[in-house]
C-alpha angles and dihedrals in degrees: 000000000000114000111218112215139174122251120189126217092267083063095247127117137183087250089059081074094046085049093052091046092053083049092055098044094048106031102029098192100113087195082075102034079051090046088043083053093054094049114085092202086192095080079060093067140066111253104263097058092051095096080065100051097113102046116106093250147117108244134184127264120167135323101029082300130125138203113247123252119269095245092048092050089047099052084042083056104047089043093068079051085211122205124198097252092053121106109208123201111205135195137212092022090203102181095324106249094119083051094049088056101057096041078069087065110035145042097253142004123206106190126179129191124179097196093093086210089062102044 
C-alpha cells in the first residue's frame, strides 16, 4: 500500500520524522538514522513522485526502475556496518540513493551503473 504525504516546497515533510523514527526502531544505528536525515531522497524522484519522498515505500524512477524504500536502504546500509575510513564500490547505481547514503558514512563511493539513463 502506497502511503500519500505531503511534501513542502523546502523538500521536507512531517513524515520525514516518522520515517526517521521507523529508522531508529528497526535499524538502531543512529550513525544511519543520522546519514538517512542528511539525504533529501526527493532529489531521487521525478517530479511527480516527490510529494512521496518520505513513505516507506519503493517508487519509480526511470527505465521501469525504482528507488528503494527508506527502511531497506537503511538496513542495507547498517549491514555493511560502514566506517568513515572505508571506500565502497558499489554496483547497479539506480538512481543513488543507496550510494548517497553511504557517502554519509565513508571516505569514498565508487558506484557503476550500466543503464546509461541512470548513470
Amino acid at each position: 500500500m502506497l502511503t500519500r504525504v505531503s511534501v513542502n516546497g523546502s523538500g521536507t515533510s512531517d513524515t520525514k520524522s516518522a520515517m526517521l523514527a521507523l529508522i531508529g526502531r528497526e535499524v538502531g544505528d543512529e550513525r544511519v538514522v543520522a546519514a538517512m536525515a542528511r539525504v533529501p531522497r526527493e532529489r531521487f524522484l521525478p517530479p511527480g513522485w516527490r510529494h512521496l519522498a518520505y513513505a516507506d515505500n519503493a517508487l519509480p524512477t526511470q527505465r521501469r526502475q525504482t528507488v528503494s524504500q527508506p527502511l531497506i536502504v537503511a538496513m542495507m546500509t547498517a549491514a555493511v556496518d560502514p566506517h568513515p575510513g572505508d571506500r565502497v564500490l558499489e554496483i547497479g547505481t539506480g538512481s543513488g540513493y543507496q550510494a548517497a547514503a553511504l557517502a554519509e558514512l565513508v571516505r569514498q563511493v565508487v558506484t557503476v551503473e550500466r543503464v546509461p539513463e541512470l548513470a
